[in-house]
C-alpha positions in Angstrom: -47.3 -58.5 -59.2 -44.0 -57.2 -59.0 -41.3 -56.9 -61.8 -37.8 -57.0 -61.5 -35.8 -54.1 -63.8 -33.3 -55.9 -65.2 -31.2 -52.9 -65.5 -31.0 -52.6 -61.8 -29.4 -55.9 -61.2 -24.9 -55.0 -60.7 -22.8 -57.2 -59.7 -19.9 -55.1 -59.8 -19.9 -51.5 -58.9 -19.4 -49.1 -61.8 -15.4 -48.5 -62.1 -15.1 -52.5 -62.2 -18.1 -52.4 -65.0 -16.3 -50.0 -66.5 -13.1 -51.5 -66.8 -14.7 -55.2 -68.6 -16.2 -53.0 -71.0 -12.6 -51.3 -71.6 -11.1 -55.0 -71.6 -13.5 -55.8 -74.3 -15.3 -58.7 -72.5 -18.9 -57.9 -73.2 -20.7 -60.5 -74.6 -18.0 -62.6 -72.8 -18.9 -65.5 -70.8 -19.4 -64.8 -66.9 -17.7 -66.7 -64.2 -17.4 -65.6 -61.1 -14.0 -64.8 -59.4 -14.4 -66.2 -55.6 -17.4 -67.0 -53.8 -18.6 -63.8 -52.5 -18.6 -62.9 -55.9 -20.7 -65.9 -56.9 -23.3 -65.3 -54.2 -23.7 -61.9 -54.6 -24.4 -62.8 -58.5 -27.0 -65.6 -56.9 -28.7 -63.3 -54.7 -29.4 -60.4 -57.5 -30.1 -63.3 -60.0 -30.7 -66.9 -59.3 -32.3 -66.2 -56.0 -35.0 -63.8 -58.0 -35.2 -66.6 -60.7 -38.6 -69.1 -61.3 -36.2 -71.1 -62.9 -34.5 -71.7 -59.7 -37.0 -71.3 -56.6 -38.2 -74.1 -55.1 -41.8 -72.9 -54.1 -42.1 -72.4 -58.3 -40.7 -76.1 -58.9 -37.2 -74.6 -60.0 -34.6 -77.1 -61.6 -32.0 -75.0 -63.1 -28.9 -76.1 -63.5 -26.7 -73.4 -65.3 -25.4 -72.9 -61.5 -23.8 -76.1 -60.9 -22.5 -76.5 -64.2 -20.8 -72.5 -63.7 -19.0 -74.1 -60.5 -17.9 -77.4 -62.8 -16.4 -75.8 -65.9 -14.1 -73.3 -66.8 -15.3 -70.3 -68.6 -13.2 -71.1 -71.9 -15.4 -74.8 -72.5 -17.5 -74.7 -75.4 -20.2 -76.1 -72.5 -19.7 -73.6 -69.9 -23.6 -72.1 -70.1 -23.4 -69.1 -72.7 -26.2 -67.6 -70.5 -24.3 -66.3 -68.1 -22.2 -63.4 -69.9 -21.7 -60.0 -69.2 -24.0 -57.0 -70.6 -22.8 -53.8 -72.6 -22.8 -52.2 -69.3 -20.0 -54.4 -68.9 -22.4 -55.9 -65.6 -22.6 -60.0 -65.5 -26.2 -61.3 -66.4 -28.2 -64.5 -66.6 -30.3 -64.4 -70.2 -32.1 -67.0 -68.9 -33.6 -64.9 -65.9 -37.2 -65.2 -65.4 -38.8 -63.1 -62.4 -40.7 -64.4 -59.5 -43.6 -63.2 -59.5 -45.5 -63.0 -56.2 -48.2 -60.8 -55.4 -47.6 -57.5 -53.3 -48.7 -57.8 -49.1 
């Protein structure tokens, strides 16, 4: 089976990194700017996600409720945040795992 490394997922290229760690927002909660933002955070995260593939019975919904609420509401899902590499993550992240062809 096939592992995802975490480490490897960015977002953001370094310099942006860079500066959210400078800002201080690490540890933050993550909400994406625009929507190519969003979907590029969906394709390294959500769309890699058990949690959120169909063929694995997914039924997340930190997604929908990212697009409904702001960042600052005490509901906005704490999973998404960003990392000490000032990159955005989803703690709740669990890999597909499908066997190599």
């Amino acid at each position: 089976m096939e592992k995802v490394n975490i480490g490897e997922k960015n977002t953001f290229p370094p310099s942006y990194a860079k500066i959210i760690i400078e800002c201080g927002d690490v540890g933050k909660p993550y909400r994406p700017s625009n929507g190519p933002e969003g979907e590029n955070f969906k394709d390294e995260w959500c769309r890699k996600c058990s949690k959120s593939d169909e063929e694995c019975g997914g039924g997340c919904d930190i997604q929908g409720w990212t697009v409904i609420l702001s960042a600052d509401d005490p509901a906005y899902p704490a999973e998404w945040n960003y990392r000490p590499d000032g990159q955005p993550q989803c703690t709740d992240f669990s890999p597909i795992e499908r066997a190599k062809s």
